[in-house]
N, C-alpha and C positions, 0 to 999 in steps of 0.2 A: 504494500500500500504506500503511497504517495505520504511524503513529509509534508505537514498543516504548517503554510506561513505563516509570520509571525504579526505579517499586515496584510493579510490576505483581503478585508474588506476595502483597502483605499487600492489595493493591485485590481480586484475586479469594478469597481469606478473605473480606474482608467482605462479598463478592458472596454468599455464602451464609449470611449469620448473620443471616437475617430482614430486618427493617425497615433493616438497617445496609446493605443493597444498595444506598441511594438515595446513600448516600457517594463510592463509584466509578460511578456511575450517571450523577451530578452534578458530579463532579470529573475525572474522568477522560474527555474527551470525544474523545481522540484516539487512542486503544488500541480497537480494533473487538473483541479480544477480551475484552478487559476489560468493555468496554461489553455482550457477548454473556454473559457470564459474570454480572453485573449484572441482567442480565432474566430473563435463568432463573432468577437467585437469585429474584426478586419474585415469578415465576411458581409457582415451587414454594413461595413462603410464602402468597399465593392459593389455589394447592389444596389447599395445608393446611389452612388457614382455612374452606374449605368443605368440607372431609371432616368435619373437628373439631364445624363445624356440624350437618351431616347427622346425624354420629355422635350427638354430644350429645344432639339432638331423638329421634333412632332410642329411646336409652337411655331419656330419661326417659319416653317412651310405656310403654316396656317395665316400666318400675318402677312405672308404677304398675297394671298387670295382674298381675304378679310381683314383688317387692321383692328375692326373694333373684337372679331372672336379672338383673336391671335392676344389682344389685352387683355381679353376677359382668361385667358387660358394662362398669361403671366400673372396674372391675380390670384389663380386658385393654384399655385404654388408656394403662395402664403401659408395655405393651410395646409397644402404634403409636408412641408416642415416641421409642422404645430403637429401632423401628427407621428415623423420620424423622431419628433421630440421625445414626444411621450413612449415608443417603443424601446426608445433609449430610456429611457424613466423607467418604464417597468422590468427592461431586465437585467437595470441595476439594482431595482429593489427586489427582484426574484436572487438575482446571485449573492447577495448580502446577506439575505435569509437562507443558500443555502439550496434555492432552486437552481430549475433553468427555464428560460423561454425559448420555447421548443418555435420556429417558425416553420411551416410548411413548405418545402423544397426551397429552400436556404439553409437552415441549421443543419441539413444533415452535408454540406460543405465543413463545417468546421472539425469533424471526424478524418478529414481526408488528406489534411498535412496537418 
């Protein structure tokens, strides 16, 4: 069984605040949860990154056939944020406690390096 760190709760924090994943990723090599905790954080900053892109591309096509959908379509990416917010919120408070936030063909990427 895997050694319990000794700051395990602010290593899996950073485990989901983007790019700061690589922190307990790269430090913490002897907690398997932490280290699991750490890859789904990267995994979930990767599909964001390719949503964000998709999305983006999707919009600016749209903008320029429509200007007023193509804004209303940068608008309602106020609220993809508000809610990658919160999924970042809960499974930080899932991992603190000791869970995991299981997403649906995503999490099971962070099994696979």
């Amino acid at each position: 069984m895997s050694e319990v760190s000794p700051n395990r709760s602010v290593m899996i924090v950073l485990a989901y605040l983007w790019l700061l994943a690589l922190i307990p990723l790269l430090l913490d090599d002897k907690d398997a949860e932490v280290r699991w905790h750490a890859k789904h954080g990267l995994v979930l900053t990767v599909a964001e990154l390719v949503l964000l892109f998709v999305y983006m591309t999707l919009t600016s096509v749209v903008s320029l056939a429509a200007f007023a959908l193509g804004f209303v379509l940068v608008m309602m990416l106020i609220f993809a944020w508000v809610g990658i917010l919160a999924v970042h919120v809960v499974a930080i408070l899932k991992g603190v406690n000791g869970g995991r936030l299981i997403i649906p063909r995503v999490s099971s990427y962070a099994d696979r390096f």
